[in-house]
C-alpha positions in Angstrom: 18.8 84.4 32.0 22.3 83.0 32.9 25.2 85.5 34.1 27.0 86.9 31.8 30.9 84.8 31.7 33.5 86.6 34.0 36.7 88.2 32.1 40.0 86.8 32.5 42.7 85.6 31.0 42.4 82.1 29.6 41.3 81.4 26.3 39.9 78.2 24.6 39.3 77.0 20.9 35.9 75.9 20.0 35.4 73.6 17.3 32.4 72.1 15.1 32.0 68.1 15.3 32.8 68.1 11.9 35.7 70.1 12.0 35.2 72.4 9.5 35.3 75.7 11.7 37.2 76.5 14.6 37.1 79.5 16.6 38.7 80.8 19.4 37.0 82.3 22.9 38.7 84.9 25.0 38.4 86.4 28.0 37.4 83.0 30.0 38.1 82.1 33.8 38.4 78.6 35.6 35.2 79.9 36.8 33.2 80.6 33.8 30.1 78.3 33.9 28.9 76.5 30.8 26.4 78.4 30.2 28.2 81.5 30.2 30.3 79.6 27.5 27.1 78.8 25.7 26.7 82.9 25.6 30.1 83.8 24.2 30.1 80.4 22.0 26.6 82.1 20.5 28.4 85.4 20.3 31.5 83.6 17.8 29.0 81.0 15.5 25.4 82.2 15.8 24.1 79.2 17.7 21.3 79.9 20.0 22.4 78.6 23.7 19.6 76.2 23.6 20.5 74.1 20.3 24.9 73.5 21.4 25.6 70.5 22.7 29.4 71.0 23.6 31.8 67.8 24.3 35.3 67.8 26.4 37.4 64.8 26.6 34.0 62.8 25.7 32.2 64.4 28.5 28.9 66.3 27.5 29.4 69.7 29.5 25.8 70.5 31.1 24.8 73.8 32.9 25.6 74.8 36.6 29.3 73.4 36.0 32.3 75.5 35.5 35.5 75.1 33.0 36.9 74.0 36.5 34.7 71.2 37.0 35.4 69.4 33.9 39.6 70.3 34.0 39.1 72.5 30.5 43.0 73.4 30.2 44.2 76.5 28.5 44.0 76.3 24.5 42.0 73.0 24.9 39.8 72.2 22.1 35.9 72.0 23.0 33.8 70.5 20.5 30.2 72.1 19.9 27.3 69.7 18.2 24.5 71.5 16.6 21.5 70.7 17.4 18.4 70.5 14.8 15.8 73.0 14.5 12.5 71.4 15.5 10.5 70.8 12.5 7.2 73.0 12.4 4.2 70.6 13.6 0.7 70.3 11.9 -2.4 71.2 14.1 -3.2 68.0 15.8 -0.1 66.2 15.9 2.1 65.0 18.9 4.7 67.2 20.1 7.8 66.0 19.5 10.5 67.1 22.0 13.4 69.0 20.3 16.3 66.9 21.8 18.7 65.0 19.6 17.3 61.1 19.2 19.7 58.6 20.9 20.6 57.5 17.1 21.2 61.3 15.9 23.5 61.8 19.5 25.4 58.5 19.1 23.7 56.9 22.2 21.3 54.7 20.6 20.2 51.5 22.9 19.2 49.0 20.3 20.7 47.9 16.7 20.6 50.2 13.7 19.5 48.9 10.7 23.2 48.8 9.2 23.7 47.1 12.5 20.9 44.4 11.5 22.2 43.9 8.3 26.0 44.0 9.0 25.8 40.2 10.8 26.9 37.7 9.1 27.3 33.8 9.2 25.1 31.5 11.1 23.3 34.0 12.9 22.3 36.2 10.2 20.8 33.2 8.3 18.8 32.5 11.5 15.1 32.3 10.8 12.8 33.8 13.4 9.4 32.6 13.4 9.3 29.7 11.6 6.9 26.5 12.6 9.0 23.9 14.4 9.3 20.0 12.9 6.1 19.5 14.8 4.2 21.4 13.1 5.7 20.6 9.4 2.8 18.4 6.9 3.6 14.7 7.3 5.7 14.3 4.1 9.4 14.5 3.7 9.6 15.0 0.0 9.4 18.7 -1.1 8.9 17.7 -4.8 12.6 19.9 -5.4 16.2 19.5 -4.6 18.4 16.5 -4.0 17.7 16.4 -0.4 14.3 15.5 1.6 13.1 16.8 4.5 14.5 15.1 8.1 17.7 13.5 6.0 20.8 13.8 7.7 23.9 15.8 6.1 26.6 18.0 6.7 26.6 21.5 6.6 29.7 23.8 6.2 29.9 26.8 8.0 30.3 29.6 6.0 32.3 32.1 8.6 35.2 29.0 9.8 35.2 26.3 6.8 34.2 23.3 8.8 31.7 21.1 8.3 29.1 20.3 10.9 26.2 17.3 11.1 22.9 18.3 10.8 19.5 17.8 10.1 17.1 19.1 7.6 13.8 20.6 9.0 12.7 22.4 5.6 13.2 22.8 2.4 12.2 25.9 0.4 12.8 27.5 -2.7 14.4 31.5 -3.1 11.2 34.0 -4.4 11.1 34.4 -8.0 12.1 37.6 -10.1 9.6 39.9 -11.3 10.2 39.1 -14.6 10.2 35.1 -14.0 6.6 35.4 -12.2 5.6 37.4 -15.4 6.9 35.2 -17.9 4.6 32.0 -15.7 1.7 31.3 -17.1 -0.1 28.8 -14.9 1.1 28.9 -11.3 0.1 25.1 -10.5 2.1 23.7 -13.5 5.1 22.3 -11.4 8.4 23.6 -12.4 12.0 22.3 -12.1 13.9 24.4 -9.6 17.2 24.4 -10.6 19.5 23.8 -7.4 21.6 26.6 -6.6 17.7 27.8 -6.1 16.5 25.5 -3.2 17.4 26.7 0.4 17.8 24.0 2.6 16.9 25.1 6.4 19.1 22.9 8.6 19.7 22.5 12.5 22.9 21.5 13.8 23.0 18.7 16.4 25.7 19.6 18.3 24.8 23.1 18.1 20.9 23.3 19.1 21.1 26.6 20.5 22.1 28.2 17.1 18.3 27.3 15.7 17.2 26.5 12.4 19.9 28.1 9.9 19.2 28.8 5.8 22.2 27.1 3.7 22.7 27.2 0.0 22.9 23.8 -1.6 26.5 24.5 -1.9 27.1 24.1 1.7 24.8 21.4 2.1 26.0 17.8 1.4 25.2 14.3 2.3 26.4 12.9 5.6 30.5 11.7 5.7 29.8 7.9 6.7 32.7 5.8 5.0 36.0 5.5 6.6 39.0 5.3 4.2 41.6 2.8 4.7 45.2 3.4 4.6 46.0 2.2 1.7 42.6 4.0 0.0 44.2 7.3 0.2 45.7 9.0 -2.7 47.7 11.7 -3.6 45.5 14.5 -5.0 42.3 13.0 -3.8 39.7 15.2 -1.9 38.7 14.0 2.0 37.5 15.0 4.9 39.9 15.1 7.8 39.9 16.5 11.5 42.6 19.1 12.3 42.9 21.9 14.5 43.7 25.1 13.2 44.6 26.5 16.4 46.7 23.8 17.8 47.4 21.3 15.0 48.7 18.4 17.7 45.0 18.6 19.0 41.8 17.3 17.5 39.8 19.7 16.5 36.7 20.2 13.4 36.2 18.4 10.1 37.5 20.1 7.0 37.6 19.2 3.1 41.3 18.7 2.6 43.6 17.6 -0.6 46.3 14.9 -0.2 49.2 16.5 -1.1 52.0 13.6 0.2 51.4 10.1 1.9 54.4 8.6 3.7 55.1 5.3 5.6 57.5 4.1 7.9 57.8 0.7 10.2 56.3 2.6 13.0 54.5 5.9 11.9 51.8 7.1 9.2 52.8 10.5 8.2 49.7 12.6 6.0 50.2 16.0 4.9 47.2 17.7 3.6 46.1 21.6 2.1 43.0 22.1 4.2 40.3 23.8 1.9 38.6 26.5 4.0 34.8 27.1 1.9 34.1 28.3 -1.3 35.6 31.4 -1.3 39.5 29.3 -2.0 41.2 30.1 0.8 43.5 27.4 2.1 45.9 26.0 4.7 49.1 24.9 2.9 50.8 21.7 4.1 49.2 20.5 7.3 50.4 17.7 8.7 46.9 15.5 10.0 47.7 13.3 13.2 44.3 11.5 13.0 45.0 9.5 9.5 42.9 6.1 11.2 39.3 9.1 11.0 39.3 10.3 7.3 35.9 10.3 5.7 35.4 9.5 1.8 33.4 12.6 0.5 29.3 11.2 -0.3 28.2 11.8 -3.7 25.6 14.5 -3.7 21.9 13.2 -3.0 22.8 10.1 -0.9 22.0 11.4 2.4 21.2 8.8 4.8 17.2 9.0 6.2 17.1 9.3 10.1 16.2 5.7 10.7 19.8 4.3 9.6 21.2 6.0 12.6 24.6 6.8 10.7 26.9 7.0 14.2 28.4 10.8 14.9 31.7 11.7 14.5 34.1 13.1 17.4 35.2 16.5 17.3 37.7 18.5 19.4 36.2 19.6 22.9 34.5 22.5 22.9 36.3 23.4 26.3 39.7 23.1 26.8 40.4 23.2 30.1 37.9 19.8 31.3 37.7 18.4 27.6 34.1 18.2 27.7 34.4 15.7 30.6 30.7 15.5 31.9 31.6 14.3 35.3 34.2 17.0 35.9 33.6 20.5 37.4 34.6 23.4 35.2 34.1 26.9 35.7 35.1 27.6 32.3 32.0 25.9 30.7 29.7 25.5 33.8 29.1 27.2 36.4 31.9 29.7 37.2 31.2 29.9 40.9 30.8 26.1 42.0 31.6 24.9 39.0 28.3 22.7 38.5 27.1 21.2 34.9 23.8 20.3 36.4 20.6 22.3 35.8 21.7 23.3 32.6 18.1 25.6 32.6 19.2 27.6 35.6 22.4 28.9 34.5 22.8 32.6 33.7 24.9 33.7 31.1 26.8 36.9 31.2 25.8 39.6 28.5 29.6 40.6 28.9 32.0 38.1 29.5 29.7 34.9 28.5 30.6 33.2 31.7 27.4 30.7 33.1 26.2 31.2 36.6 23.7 29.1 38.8 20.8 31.5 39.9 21.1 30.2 43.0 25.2 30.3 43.4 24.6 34.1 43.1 24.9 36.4 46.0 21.9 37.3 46.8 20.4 34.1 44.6 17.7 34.9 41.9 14.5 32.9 41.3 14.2 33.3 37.7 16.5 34.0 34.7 16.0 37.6 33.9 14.5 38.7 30.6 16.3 42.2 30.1 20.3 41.9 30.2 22.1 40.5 32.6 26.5 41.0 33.9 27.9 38.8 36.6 29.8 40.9 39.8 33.0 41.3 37.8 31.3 42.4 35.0 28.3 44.9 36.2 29.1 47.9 36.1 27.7 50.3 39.3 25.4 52.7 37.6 25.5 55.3 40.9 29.2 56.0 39.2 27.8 56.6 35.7 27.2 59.9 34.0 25.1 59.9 31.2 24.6 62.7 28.7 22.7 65.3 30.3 22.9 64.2 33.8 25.1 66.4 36.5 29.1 65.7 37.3 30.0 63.7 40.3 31.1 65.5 42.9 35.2 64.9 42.9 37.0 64.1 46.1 40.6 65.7 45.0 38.4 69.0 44.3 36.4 68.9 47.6 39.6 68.7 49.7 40.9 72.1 47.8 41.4 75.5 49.1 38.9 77.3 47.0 36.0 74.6 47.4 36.0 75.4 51.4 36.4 79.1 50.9 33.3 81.6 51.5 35.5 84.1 49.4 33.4 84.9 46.2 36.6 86.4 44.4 37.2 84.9 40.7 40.6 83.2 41.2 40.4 81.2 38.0 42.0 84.1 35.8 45.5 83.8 36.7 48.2 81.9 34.4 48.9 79.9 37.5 45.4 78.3 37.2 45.3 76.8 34.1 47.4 74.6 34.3 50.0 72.9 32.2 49.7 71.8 28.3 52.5 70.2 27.7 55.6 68.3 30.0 59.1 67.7 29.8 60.2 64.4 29.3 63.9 64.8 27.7 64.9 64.4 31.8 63.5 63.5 34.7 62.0 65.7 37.4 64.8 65.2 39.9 67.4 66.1 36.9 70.6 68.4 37.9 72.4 70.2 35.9 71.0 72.0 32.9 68.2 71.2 30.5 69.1 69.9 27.0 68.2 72.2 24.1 67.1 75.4 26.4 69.9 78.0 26.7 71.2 80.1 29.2 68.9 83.2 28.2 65.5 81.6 26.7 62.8 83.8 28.5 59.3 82.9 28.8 56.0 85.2 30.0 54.7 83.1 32.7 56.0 80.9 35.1 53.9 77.6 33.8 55.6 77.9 30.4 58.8 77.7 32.8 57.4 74.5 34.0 56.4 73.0 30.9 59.9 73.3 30.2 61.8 71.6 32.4 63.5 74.5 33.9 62.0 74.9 37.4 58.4 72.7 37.7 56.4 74.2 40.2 54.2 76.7 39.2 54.0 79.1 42.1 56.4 77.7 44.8 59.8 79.3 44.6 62.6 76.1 45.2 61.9 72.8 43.7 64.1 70.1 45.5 63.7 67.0 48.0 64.8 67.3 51.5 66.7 64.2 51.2 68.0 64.7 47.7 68.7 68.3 46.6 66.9 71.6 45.2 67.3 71.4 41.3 66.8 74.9 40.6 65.1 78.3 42.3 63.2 81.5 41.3 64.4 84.7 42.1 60.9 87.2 42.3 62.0 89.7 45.2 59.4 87.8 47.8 62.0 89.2 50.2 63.4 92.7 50.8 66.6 92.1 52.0 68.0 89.6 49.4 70.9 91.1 47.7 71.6 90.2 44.4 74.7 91.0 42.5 74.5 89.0 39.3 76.9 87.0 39.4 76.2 86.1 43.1 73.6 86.6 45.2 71.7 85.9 48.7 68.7 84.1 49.3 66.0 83.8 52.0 64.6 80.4 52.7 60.7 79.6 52.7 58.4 79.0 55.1 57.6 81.1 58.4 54.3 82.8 56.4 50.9 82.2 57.0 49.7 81.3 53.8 46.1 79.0 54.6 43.3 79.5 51.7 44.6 80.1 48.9 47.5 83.4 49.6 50.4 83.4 47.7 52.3 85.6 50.0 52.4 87.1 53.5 54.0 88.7 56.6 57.3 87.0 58.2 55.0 85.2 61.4 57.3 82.9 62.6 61.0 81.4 62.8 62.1 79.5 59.4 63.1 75.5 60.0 65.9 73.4 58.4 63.6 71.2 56.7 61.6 70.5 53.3 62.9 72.9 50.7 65.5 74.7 53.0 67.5 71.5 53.7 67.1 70.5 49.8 68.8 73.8 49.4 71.8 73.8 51.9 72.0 69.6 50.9 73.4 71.1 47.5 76.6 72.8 49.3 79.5 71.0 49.5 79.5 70.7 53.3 77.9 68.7 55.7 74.5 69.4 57.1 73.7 71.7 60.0 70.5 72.6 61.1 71.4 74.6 64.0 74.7 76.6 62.8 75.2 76.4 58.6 77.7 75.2 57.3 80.4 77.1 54.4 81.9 74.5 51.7 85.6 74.7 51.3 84.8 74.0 47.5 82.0 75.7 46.6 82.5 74.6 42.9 82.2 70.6 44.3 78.4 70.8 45.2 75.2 70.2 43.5 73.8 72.6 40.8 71.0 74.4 40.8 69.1 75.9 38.4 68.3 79.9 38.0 65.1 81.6 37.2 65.0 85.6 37.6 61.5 87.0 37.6 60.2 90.1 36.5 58.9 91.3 39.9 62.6 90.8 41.2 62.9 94.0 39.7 62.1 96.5 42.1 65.3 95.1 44.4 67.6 94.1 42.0 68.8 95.3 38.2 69.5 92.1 37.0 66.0 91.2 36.7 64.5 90.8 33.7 61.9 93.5 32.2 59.5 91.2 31.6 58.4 88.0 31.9 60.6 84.8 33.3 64.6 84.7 32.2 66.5 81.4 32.6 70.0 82.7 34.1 72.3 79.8 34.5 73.6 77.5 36.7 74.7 78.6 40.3 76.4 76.6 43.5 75.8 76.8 47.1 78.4 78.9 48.7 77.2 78.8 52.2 74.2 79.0 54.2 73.2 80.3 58.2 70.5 81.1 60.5 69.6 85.1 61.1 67.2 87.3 62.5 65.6 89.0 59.3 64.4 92.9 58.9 60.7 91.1 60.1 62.4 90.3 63.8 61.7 86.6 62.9 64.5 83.9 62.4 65.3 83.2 58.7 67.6 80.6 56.7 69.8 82.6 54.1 72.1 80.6 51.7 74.6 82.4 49.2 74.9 81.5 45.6 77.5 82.0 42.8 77.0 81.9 39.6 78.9 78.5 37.9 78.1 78.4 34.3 80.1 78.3 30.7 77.7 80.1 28.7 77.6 84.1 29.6 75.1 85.9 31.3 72.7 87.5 30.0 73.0 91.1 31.2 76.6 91.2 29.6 77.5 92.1 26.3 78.9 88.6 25.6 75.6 87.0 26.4 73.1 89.4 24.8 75.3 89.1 21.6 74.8 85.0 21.6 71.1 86.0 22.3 70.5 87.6 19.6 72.6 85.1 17.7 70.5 82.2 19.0 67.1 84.2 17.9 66.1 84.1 21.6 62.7 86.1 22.0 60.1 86.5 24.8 57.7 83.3 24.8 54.1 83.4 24.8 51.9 80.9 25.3 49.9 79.3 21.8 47.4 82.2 21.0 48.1 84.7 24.1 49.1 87.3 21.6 46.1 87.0 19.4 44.0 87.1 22.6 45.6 90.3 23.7 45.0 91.6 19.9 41.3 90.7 20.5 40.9 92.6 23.7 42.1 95.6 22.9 40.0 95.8 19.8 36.8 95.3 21.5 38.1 98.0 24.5 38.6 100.3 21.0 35.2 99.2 19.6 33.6 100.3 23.1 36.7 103.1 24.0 34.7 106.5 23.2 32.5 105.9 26.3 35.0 104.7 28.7 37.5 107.7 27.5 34.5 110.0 28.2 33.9 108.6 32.2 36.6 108.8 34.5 37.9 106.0 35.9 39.3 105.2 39.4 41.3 102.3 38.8 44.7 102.4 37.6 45.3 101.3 33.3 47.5 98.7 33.1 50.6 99.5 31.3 51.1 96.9 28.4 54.7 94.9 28.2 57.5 96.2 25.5 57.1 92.9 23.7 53.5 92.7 23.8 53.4 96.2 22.2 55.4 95.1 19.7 54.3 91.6 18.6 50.7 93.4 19.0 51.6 96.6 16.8 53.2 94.2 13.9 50.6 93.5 11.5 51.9 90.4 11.1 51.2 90.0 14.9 55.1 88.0 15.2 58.3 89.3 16.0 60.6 90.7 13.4 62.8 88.0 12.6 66.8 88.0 13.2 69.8 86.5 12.2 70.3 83.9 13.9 73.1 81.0 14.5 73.0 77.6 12.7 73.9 74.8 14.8 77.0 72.7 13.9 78.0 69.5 15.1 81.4 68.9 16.2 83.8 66.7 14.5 83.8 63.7 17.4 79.2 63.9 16.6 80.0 63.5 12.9 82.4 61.0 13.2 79.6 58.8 15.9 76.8 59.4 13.3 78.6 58.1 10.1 79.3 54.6 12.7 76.0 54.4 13.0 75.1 52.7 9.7 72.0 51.3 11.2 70.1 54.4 11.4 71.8 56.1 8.5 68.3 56.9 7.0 67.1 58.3 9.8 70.5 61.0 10.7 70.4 61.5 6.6 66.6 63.1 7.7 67.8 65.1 10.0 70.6 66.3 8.9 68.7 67.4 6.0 67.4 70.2 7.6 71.0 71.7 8.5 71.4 72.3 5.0 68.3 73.8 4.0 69.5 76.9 6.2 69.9 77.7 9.6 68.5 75.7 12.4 68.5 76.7 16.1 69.9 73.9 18.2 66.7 74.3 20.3 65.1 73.1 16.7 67.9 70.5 16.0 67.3 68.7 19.1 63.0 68.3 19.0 63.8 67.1 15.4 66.5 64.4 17.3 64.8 63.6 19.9 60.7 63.9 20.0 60.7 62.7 16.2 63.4 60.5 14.7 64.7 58.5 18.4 61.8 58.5 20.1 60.7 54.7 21.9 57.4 53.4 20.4 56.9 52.1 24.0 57.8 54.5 26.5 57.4 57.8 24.2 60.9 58.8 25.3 64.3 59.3 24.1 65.7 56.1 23.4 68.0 54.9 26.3 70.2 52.0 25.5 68.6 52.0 22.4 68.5 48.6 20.8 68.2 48.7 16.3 66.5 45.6 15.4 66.9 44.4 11.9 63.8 46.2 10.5 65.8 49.7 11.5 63.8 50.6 14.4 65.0 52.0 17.8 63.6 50.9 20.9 64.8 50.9 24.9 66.3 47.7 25.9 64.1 48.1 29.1 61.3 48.4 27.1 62.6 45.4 24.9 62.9 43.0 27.6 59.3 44.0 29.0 58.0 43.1 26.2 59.8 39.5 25.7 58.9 39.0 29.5 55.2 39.3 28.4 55.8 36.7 25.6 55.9 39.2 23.0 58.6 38.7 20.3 58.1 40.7 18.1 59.0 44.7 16.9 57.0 47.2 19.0 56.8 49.4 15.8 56.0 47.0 13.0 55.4 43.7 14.8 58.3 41.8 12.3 58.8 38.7 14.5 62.7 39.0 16.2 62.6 35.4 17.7 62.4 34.5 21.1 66.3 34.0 20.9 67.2 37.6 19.6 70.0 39.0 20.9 69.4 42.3 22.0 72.7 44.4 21.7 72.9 48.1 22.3 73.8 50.5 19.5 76.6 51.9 21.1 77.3 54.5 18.4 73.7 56.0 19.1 73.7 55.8 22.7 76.9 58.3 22.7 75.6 61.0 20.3 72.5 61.2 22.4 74.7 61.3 25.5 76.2 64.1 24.1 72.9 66.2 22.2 71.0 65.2 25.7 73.4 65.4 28.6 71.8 63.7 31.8 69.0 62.5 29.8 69.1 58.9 30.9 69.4 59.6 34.8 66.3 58.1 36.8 65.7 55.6 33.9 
């Protein structure tokens, strides 16, 4: 029997394939293998290991894998498929295995029946099996219908409209009702069939590879062989014309069409028609036919003409475009797609995928027959050592091969971490390389772990402590006492560089080895002091105030050095400048970069008065990630369920002491935080005065501002409803930069705009209303500032 699943700290939501119950697993690692999951998925539904099929992202998840090895994120969904008890057998029957069938798993290799039966058109009328011309009797009349057997007509397709020349091969009669072949007395008394009764089995001549093909009388008629004069035509009178539906100023097939105006000048014939598209009424309105010298007069019905006339064939539009059916041309549109060839029409391959004709023996390597099973050309095929099927083992991933932990002989369980799982969500309000502070996320906001810091914009790596470029700028830092002799005094502080640690594998942290460099994230921290670079001495700015912003993170583990740390979690602190920055030998003996920071921000901090006050007022709370709290409510009921044992036997280890919010948030039975007062936003006068110009998206601000009035709204709140719902691009799923309002009231980049007219596409990304390829694309002005002002920076990079 498998393992049971390692403990730890991520957590996943398992769902049924039809959605109707969803539970959630605890206590998982990156490590957990699937069928450890299968164990604790049994635990939460009942479901024996053996009958759950579980599906991520598409993929069927199979044994011997971990969470790791199909990227299973924290909170991800995972969706679990029943499978069927096997039904009891009698004594003497074949076993029958108690997998899913391909149909019941969605796999299925051939048609369903509601596949069979869904075709329809020619091919569905298709009759397989019958006995060719050869072997019909030697007469021609069937004794029923208006048409004989081997008579020449037209017959209409029934999916396009058009009419097509043909041949009759049979003629046959539908099956008679129950109650009619009750009702008949003597079967060999003959009968009139009445005609919407006969089925007339036809083969097209232009079209043998369609076969024979069953057509109701209604789309049978007797071959077109009259040409109309000029002065023939009438207004109102029913013919048969050529036209192209796709390009009108080409010939194209033969439809039924009614004269609807007739016009001549001294030099042109001018026809306009309403082509009639079968019986079902539909119609082309006003269609101007270029070919008015080729109009058929319309054959009564039963005047087909018998093969021996030889009535001559009409001309249709070329089946291929690009050589115009042109025998003695080479096209590897309709030929051969490699040389090009229309010779040896029998040796050409077609492909199963993209219906492209290939020589067998243009192919590399060349085949000596046509295959019977399916066949793709080289674009096409697709290479089946790169395939995983249901059931079958992952492919081994190169990205993972080259990591840390795949080359470690370390059997330690490093998948419980938050640090591991990974990151749900992005920001997108600014780019990565943003200065400055992040829209909608005050000075303040705390969050539990350092990946919900990164999802929001604050400081994006999950474990390294500066994020910068070394030939742009460090954005923003984390303070988490890594080193002992950083001072920090709140509003200023002192700190140590990175590098000169030994961190191969997979360490976090280790013992000063070696001298810190000028380079990578040290010189994207001094490059934000107002001073010019020096890698050998530092540099001081005169104006400290002049340089480059940075971003300010204080962690919880800063707080055994300093008393401005937080007491738990991550706090976001403000924005601080680069006083000055120099080499020194550190407590370690080992040369280290320090750099000196002071604080630079509008907004107070949050260890005064001022700034816990606007806290409070702002309703800023501790951060957890989606279901950490329930998780943590979870494990300490089962440690009570199974506590009178563990209380009884000492323990060695040490009990770890639960955070002040946790205990709270836990303890509530509600399980959230005890609500507060907390601020409305308000816009200023100069917003409300930029949102009533905009009359174009007056709708849309009316929305928003709705919610101002229905009671207090956190800014934080305000600005998601702004900018990830009412002004987002339908194109680039951003905030709308330069935003363009067509005239169906949609907002959309300019950028992405002129993209999409480059591509030939004029019309609205949202609800394709056709702008004109001569649209003027102006920029709403009056939008572009209010989200200027809501999303400072926000179009920087764009």
């Amino acid at each position: 029997s498998p393992a049971p699943p390692p403990t730890g700290a991520m957590w996943i939501q398992v769902r049924t394939m039809d959605g109707k119950e969803t539970h959630r697993v605890d206590s998982l690692s990156k490590l957990t293998k699937v069928e450890g999951l299968r164990l604790r998925i049994h635990e939460v539904f009942g479901v024996e290991p053996q009958r759950q099929r579980l599906f991520y992202r598409g993929k069927q998840m199979e044994d011997g894998h971990s969470l790791f090895d199909y990227s299973v994120g924290l909170n991800d969904i995972v969706q679990l498929l029943v499978r069927q008890s096997p039904a009891v057998l009698p004594a003497g029957s074949k076993e029958k295995d108690s997998e899913l069938s391909d149909t019941d798993s969605g796999c299925s290799s051939g048609p369903s029946e509601s596949d069979k039966s869904s075709h329809n058109g020619e091919g569905a009328l298709e009759l397989e099996g019958q006995p060719s011309t050869a072997a019909q009797p030697d007469w021609t009349d069937p004794g029923f219908g208006l048409y004989k057997i081997n008579d020449l007509v037209d017959a209409r397709d029934t999916d396009m409209g058009a009419w097509f020349e043909a041949q009759i091969v049979n003629v046959t009669r539908k099956k008679p009702s129950s109650e009619s072949a009750e009702s008949c007395t003597d079967p060999d008394q003959p009968t009139a069939v009445p005609e919407e009764d006969v089925i007339y089995h036809v083969k097209y001549e232009d079209y043998p590879e369609n076969g024979v093909v069953q057509m109701s009388s209604s789309n049978v008629r007797a071959r077109a062989r009259t040409i109309l004069k000029w002065h023939q035509l009438e207004v109102g009178q029913v013919v048969m014309v050529n036209y192209n539906t796709d390009d009108p100023k080409e010939r194209g097939f033969w439809y039924d069409a009614e004269i609807l105006q007739k016009r001549e000048t001294k030099m042109t014939r001018e026809l306009n028609a309403k082509i009639l598209l079968g019986e079902a009424g539909d119609s082309l309105n006003d269609c101007t036919i270029i070919l008015v010298d080729e109009i058929y007069k319309i054959e009564e019905p039963g005047t087909a003409s018998p093969i021996s006339l030889g009535t001559p064939k009409r001309q249709s539009g070329p089946v291929c475009k690009a050589c115009k059916d042109n025998p003695n041309k080479t096209c590897r549109d309709c030929a051969c797609h490699i040389c090009g060839g229309k010779q040896d029409p029998d040796k050409q391959l077609m492909c199963d995928e993209c219906d492209m004709a290939f020589h067998i023996y243009c192919l590399d390597p060349p085949l000596s027959r046509i295959p019977d099973e399916d066949w793709y050309c080289p674009e096409c095929r697709n290479d089946t050592s790169e395939v995983v099927l249901a059931g079958e083992k992952l492919k081994e991933s190169k990205k993972k091969q080259k990591m840390a932990s795949a080359n470690s002989s370390s059997r330690r369980d490093w998948g419980k971490g938050m640090a591991c799982v990974g990151r749900t969500k992005e920001c997108t309000i600014v780019p990565s390389n943003h200065y400055g502070p992040i829209p909608g996320i005050p000075v303040g906001t705390m969050w539990k772990f350092r990946v919900q810091v990164s999802e929001s914009g604050v400081h994006r790596p999950h474990v390294a402590g500066i994020h910068g470029r070394s030939n742009d700028g460090a954005y923003s830092l984390v303070l988490a006492g890594g080193y002992e002799d950083d001072i920090d005094h709140g509003n200023s502080f002192t700190y140590t560089g990175s590098g000169g640690r030994d961190l191969s594998g997979n360490k976090r942290t280790a013992e000063q080895s070696c001298d810190q460099k000028l380079t990578n994230m040290n010189r994207a921290l001094a490059l934000n002091c107002s001073a010019p670079i020096n890698d050998k001495h530092g540099a001081e700015a005169k104006d400290w105030r002049a340089g480059k912003p940075v971003r300010v993170v204080r962690n919880v583990k800063g707080g055994k050095h300093s008393k401005y740390a937080p007491l738990e979690g991550n706090r976001y602190d403000g924005i601080y400048k680069v006083v000055k920055y120099w080499p020194e030998t550190g407590k370690s003996g080992f040369l280290v970069w320090r750099y000196l920071l002071r604080r630079d921000d509008e907004e107070p901090a949050p260890w005064t008065k001022e700034g816990k006050d606007r806290m409070k007022k702002l309703g800023l709370t501790m951060q957890y990630p989606e279901g950490y709290l329930e998780a943590v409510a979870n494990k300490d009921k089962e440690k009570e369920n199974s506590g009178d044992d563990e209380f009884d036997t000492p323990g060695k280890g040490k009990r770890k002491r639960k955070s002040a919010g946790e205990e709270k948030l836990v303890a509530s039975p509600a399980g959230t935080p005890k609500k507060t007062k907390v601020e409305p936003y308000k816009l200023t006068s100069q917003q409300k005065s930029l949102i009533k110009s905009d009359e174009a998206n007056e709708k849309l601000w009316n929305e928003v501002l709705e919610a101002l009035k229905d009671g207090p709204v956190p800014r934080a709140l305000f600005l998601r409803n702004t900018g990830t719902t009412a002004f987002l691009c339908i194109c680039c799923q951003e905030v709308v930069f330069r935003p363009v309002t067509t005239v169906c009231q949609h907002n959309v980049c300019k950028d992405c705009l002129d993209r999409s007219f480059k591509a030939s596409v004029f019309s609205c990304p949202a609800c394709r209303y056709e702008l004109g390829c001569d649209y003027s694309m102006e920029v709403n002005e009056a939008l572009q500032s209010i989200l200027t002002q809501l999303f400072p920076g926000y179009g920087s990079g764009r």
